[in-house]
GUTITOR-919673 format. One line per field, with one value per residue (C-alpha): x, y, z. Coordinates in pm, 1 decimal, decimal comma, m for minus. Example, Ala and Ser with C-alpha at 12.3 -4.5 7.8 and 13.67 -1.06 7.14 Angstrom:
% residues 2
u	[1230,0 | 1367,0] .
v	[m450,0 | m106,0] .
w	[780,0 | 714,0] .
***
This chain:
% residues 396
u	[m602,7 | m819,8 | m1098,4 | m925,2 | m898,9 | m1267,1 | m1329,0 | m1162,3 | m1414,7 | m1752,6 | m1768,8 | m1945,9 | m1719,5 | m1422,6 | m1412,7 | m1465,7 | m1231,6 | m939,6 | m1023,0 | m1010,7 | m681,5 | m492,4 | m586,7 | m440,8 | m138,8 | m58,1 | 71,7 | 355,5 | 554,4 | 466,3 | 608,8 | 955,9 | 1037,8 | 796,1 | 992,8 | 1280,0 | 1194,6 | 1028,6 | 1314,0 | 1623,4 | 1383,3 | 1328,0 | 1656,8 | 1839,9 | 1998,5 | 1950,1 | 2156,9 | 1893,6 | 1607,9 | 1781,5 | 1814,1 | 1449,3 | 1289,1 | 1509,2 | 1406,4 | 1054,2 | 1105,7 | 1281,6 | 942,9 | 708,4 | 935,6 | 972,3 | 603,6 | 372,7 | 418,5 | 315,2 | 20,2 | m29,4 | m74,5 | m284,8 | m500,0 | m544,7 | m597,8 | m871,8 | m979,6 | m884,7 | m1142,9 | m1067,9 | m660,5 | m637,5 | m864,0 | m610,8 | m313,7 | m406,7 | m494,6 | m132,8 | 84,5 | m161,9 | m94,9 | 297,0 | 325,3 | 106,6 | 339,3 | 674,5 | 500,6 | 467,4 | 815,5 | 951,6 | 1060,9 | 1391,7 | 1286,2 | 1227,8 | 1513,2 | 1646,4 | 1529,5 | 1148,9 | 1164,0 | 1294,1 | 1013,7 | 746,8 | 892,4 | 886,4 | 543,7 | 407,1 | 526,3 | 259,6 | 46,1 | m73,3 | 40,7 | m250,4 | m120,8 | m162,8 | m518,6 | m629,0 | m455,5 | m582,0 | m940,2 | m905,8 | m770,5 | m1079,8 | m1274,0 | m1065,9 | m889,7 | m757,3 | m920,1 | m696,6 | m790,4 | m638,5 | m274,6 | m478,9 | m598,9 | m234,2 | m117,3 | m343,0 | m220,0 | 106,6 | 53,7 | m132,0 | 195,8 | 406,3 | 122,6 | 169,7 | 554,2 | 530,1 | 217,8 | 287,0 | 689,1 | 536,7 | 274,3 | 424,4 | 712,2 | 456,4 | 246,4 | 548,9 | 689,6 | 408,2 | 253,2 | 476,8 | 729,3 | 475,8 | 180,6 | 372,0 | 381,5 | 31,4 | m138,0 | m2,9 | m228,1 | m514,9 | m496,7 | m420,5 | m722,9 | m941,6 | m824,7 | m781,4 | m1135,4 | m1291,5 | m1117,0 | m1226,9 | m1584,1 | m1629,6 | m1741,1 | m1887,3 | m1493,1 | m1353,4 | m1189,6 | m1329,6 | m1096,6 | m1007,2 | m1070,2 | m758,5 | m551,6 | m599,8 | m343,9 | m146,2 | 226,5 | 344,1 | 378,8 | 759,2 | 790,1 | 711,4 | 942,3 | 799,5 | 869,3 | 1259,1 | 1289,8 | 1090,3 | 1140,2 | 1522,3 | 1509,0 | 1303,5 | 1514,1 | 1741,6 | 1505,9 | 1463,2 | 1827,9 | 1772,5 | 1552,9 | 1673,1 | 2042,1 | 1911,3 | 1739,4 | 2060,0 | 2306,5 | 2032,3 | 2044,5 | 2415,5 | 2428,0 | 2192,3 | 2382,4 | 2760,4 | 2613,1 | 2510,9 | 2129,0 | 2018,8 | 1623,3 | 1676,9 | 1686,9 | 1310,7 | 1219,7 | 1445,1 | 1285,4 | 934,3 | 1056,5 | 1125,2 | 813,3 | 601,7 | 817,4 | 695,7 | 362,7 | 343,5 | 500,4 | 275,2 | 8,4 | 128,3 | 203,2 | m142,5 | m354,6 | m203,9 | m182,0 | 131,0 | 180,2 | 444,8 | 481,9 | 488,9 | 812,5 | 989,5 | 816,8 | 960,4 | 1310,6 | 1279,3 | 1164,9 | 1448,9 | 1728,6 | 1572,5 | 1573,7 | 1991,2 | 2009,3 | 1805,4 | 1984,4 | 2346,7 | 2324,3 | 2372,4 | 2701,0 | 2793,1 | 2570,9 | 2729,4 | 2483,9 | 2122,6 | 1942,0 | 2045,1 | 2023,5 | 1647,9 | 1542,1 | 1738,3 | 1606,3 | 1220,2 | 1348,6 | 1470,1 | 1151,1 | 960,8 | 1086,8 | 961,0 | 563,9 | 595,1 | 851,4 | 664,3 | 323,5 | 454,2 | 620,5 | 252,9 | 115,9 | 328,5 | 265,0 | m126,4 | m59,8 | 174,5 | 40,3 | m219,5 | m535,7 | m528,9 | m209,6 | m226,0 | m209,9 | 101,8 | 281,7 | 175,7 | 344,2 | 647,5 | 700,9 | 636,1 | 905,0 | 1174,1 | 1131,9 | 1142,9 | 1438,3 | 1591,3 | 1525,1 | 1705,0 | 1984,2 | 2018,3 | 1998,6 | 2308,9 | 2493,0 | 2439,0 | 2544,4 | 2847,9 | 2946,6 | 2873,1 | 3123,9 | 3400,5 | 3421,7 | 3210,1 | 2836,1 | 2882,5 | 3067,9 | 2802,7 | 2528,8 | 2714,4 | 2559,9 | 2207,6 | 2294,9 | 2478,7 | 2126,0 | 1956,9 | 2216,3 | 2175,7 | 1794,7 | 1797,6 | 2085,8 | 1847,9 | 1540,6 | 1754,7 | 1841,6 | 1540,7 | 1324,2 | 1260,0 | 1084,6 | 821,3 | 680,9 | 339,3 | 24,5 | m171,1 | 97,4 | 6,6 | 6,4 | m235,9] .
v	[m668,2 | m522,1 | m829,5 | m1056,2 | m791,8 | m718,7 | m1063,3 | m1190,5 | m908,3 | m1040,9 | m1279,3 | m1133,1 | m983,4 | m957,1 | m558,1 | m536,7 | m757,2 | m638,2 | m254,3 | m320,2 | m508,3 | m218,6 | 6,2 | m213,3 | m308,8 | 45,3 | 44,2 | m222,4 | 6,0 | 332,5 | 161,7 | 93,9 | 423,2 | 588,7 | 505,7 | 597,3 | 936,4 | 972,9 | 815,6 | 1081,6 | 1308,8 | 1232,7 | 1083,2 | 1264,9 | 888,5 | 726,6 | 430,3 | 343,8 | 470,7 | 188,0 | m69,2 | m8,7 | m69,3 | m397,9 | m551,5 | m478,2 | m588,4 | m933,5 | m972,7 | m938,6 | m1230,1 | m1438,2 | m1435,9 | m1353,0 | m1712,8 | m1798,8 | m1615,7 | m1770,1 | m2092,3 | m2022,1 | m1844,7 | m2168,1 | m2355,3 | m2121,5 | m1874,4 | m1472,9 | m1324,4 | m1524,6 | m1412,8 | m1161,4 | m948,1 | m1007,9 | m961,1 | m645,2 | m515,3 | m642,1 | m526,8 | m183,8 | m141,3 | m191,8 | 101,9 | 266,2 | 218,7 | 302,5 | 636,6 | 717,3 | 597,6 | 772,8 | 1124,0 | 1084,2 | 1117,5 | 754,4 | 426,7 | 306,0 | m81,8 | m14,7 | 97,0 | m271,6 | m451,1 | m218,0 | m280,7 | m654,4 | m699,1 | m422,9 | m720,0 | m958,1 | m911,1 | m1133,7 | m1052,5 | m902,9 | m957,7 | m1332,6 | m1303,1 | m1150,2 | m1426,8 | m1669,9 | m1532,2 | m1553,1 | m1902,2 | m1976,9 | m1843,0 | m1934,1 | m2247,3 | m2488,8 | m2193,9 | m2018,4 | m1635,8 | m1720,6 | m1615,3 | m1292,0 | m1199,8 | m1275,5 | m999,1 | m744,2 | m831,6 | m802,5 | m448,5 | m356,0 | m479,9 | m182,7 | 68,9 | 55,4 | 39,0 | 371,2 | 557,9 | 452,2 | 525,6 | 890,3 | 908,5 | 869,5 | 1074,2 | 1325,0 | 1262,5 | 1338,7 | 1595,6 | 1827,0 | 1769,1 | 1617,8 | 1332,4 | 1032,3 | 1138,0 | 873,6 | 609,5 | 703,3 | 718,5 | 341,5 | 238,9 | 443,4 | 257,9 | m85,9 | m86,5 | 28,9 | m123,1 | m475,1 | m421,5 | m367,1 | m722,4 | m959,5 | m808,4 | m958,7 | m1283,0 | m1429,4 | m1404,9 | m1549,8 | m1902,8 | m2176,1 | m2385,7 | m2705,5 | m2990,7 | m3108,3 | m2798,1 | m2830,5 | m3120,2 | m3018,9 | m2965,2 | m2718,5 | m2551,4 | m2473,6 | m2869,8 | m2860,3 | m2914,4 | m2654,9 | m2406,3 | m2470,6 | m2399,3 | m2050,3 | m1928,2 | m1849,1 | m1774,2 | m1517,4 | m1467,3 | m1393,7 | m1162,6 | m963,5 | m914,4 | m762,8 | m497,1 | m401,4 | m390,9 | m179,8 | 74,9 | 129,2 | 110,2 | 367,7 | 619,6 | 607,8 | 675,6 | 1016,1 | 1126,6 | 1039,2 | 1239,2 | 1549,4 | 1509,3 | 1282,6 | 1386,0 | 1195,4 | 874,3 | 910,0 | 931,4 | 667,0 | 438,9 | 508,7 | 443,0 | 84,1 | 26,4 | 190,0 | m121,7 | m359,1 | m220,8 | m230,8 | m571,3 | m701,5 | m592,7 | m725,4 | m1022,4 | m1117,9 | m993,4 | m1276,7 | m1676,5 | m1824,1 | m2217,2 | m2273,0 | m2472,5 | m2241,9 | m2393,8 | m2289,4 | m1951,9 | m1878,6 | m2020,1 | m1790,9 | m1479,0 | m1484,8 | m1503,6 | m1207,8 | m1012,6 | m1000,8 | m966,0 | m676,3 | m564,5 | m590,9 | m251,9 | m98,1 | m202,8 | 17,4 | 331,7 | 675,2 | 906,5 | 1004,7 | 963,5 | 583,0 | 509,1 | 595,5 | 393,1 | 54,3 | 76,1 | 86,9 | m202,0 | m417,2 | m341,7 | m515,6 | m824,8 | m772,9 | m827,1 | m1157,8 | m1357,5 | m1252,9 | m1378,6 | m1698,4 | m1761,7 | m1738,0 | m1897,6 | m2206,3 | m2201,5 | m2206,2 | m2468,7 | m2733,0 | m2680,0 | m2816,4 | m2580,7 | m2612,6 | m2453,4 | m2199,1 | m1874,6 | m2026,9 | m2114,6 | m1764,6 | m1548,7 | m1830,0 | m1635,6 | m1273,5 | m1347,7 | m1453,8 | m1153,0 | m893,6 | m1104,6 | m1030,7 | m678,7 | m623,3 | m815,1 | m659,6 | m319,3 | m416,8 | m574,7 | m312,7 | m8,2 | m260,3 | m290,3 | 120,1 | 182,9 | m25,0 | 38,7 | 287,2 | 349,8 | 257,9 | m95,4 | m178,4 | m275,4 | m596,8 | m673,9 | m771,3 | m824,4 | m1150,2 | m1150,4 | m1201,6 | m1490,7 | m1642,5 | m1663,8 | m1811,8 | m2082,2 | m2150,3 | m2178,9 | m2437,3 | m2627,1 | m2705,4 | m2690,8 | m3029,1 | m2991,5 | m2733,7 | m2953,4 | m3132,4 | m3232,5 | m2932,9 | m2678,7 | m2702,9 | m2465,9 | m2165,1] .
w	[m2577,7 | m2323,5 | m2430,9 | m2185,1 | m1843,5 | m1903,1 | m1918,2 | m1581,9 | m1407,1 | m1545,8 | m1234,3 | m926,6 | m694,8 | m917,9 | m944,0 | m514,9 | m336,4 | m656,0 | m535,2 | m230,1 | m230,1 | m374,5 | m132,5 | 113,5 | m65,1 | m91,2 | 284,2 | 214,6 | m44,5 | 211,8 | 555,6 | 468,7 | 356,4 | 582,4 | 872,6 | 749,9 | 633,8 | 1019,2 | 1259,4 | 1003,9 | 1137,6 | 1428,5 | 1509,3 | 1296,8 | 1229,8 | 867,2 | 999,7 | 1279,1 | 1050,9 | 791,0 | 1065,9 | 1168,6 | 815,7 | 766,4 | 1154,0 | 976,0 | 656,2 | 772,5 | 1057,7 | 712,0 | 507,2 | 779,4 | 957,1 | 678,1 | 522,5 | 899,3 | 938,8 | 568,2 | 681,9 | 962,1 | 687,4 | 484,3 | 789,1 | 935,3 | 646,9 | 553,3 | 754,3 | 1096,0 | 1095,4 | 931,6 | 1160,7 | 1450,7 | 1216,2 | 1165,2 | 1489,8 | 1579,5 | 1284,5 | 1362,4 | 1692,1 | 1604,6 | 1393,5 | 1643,4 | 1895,7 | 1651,9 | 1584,7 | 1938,7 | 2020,7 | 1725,9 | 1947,3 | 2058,1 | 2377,3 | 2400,9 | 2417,0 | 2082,1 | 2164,8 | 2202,7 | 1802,4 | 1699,3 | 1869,7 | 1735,4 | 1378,2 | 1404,9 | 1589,4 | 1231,3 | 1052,3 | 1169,5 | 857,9 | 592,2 | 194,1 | 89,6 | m241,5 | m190,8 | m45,8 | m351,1 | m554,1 | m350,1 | m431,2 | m821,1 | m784,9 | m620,9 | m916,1 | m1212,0 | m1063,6 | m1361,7 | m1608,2 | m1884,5 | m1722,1 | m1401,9 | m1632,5 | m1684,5 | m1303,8 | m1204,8 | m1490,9 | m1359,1 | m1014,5 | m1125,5 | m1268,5 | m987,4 | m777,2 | m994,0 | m956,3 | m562,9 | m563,9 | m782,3 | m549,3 | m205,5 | m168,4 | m371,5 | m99,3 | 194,6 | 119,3 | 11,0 | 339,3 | 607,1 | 432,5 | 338,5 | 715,1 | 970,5 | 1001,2 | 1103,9 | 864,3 | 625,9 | 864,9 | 997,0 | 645,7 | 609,0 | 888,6 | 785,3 | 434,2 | 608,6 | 786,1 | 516,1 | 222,9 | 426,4 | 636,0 | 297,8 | 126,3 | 435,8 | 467,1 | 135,1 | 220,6 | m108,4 | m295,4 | m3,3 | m48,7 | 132,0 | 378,4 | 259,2 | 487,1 | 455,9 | 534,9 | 925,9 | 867,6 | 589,8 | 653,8 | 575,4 | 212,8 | 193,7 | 221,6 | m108,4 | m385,3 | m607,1 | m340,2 | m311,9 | m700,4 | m666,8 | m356,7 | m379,1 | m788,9 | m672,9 | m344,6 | m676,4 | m873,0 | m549,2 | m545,4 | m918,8 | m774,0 | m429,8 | m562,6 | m902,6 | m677,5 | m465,1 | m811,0 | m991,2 | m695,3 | m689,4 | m1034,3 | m1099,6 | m779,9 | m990,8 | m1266,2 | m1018,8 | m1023,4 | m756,2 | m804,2 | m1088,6 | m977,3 | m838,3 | m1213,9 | m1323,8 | m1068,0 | m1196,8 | m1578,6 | m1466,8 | m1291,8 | m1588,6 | m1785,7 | m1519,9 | m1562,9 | m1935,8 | m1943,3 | m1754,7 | m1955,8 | m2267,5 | m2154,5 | m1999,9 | m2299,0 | m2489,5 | m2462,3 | m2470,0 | m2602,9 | m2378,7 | m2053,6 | m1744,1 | m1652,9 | m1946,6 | m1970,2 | m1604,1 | m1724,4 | m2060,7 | m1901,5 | m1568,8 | m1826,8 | m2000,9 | m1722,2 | m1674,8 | m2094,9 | m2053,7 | m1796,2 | m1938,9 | m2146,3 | m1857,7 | m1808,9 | m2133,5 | m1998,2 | m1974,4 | m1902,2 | m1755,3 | m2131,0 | m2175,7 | m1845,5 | m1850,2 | m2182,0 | m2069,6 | m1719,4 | m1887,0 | m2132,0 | m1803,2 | m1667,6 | m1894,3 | m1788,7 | m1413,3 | m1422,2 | m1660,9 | m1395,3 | m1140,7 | m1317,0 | m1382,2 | m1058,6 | m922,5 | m1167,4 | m1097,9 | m731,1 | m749,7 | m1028,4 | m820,8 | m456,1 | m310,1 | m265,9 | 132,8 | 112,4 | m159,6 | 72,1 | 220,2 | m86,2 | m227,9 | 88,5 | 37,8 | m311,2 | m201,0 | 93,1 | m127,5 | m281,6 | m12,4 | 110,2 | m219,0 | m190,6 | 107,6 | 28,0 | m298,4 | m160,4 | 83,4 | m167,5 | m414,3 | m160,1 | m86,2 | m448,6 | m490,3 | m162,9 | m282,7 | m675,6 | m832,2 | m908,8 | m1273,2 | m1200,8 | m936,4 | m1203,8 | m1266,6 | m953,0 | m1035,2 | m1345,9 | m1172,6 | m926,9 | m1285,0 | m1431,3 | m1033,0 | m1104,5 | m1420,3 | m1298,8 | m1035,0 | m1252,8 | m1492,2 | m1231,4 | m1114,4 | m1383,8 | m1392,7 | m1059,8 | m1209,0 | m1454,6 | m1333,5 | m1518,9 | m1318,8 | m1414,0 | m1811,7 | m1993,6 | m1956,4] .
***
């Protein structure tokens, strides 16, 4: 099984600009939850700590596929510099605003100007699609990418929790920044792995135009939904059954899923078409998922939310695997950060949906909720599967 990873690092490069982009993907699973641990301290208010981290959240979905563009138009190294020293200075400035001292409205501007940042995730995509474009390993890069995805949604939230409350309230926040600028300083000083910009991407319009794009984007906007809502639902249910510490555990079960999942499923080659391995794995996701409506305690809770998980790191795969297969290459970074943003917009509507559903029945009755995020996705995926299906989305 591990043949196929080794193999996708043999190229020159390969090992660098993938290290490197972990270390600065850590920061975008540390921020959210960094400033929220910082401004209930600070504040002493988890509603504007939770209003903060969405105004943030919402700046990443709806300007990263921005800065994306300008990325494919002018290349990594030339926007992402600034884009860092921006989305830097933002959380710079939310740190030192963070004392209560300070006006409330300063805080919101500071979290939306941190969310001028490319996906790093995408760069890194972007880079083995310029090595392994139209070859079978590109399926495999994106599965390691995909595990590496789970690794930093299990670390970071771990580490920057860790950070500001073993030190002081903004070492989470400030330890984001720290591993911003060194994990994403050590991907764009790496010149060789860089992809080239296409001559026709100056202009290109722009990527969401694509029809591709309005088949994944909101079927992911959907399979967001699955995971912001389950977080909420999972919380609410260790703290029904009197053990709220829990639900940290729980959490990490489903990402170890994701993570083993992903594995799996890029150590082998599959003979179907990438549209109809996206359509089978979303509806496996809410199957998977529907045990939990039947769940009565901690134990089961723990084993079906590591069997949902498994489900995680192969959509996601294939949902970039389609993109770099039906876009054009000038627009690749673009259509990439299209996908991630569907997702975080998924998350957070998920999450308020879910805390909705938790408020007004119970914690139990709430997983229907993305369970119906899952059935959403794979409606959505049906629907317009006919519009995933192009000669240069074969099968890989």
């Amino acid at each position: 099984m591990l043949s196929r990873y080794r193999q996708i690092f043999r190229e020159p490069g390969t090992r660098q600009f993938s290290a490197a982009g972990f270390v600065a993907r850590l920061p975008m699973s540390m921020v959210g939850i960094g400033v929220v641990v910082m401004l209930a301290e600070t504040r002493g208010s988890y509603s504007l700590a939770g209003a903060v981290a969405a105004v943030y959240a919402f700046a990443t979905a709806v300007l990263g596929p921005l800065v994306g563009r300008a990325i494919d138009r002018r290349g990594q190294r030339a926007v992402t510099v600034p884009a860092l020293l921006v989305s830097s200075s933002g959380l710079v400035a939310l740190l030192w605003l963070a004392g209560a001292r300070y006006p409330v409205w300063p805080l919101f501007l500071c979290a939306a100007l941190a969310g001028v940042l490319p996906s790093v995730g995408s760069l890194v995509r972007a880079r083995w699609a310029e090595i392994y474009a139209g070859d079978k390993r590109i399926q495999t890069a994106y599965s390691f990418e995909a595990v590496v995805d789970e690794v930093v949604y299990i670390v970071g939230p771990l580490l920057a929790i860790t950070l500001a409350t073993s030190f002081f309230p903004e070492a989470g926040v400030l330890g984001a920044v720290a591993l911003s600028f060194v994990g994403t300083s050590a991907l764009v000083i790496q010149r060789s792995s860089e992809p080239k910009v296409k001559a026709r991407a100056a202009a290109g319009r722009s990527a969401i135009r694509f029809s591709a794009l309005h088949v994944v984007v909101p079927a992911l906007m959907a399979v967001g939904a699955i995971f912001g809502s389950t977080e909420v639902v999972t919380v609410a249910f260790a703290e029904s059954e009197g053990s709220r510490s829990a639900a940290s555990y729980l959490l990490a079960l489903n990402a170890v899923g994701g993570c083993v999942g992903g594995l799996l499923f890029g150590a082998f080659e599959w003979k179907a078409s990438l549209s109809k391995q996206f359509l089978y794995c979303v509806f496996s996701m809410p199957a998977l998922l529907a045990p939990l409506l039947v769940t009565s305690s901690l134990g089961p809770l723990a084993f079906t939310i590591f069997v949902a998980g498994l489900a995680i790191a192969p959509v996601l795969i294939i949902a970039m695997a389609l993109v770099e297969g039906l876009m054009p290459a000038e627009s690749l970074t673009e259509g990439l950060t299209w996908a991630t943003s569907g997702i975080n917009v998924g998350l957070a509507s998920g999450a308020a949906i879910g805390g909705w559903a938790v408020d007004s029945f119970d914690a139990h009755s709430a997983f229907v909720v993305p369970i119906a995020a899952g059935l959403l996705a794979g409606v959505i995926a049906g629907i317009g599967a006919g519009r995933l299906k192009a000669p240069d989305a074969a099968r890989l």
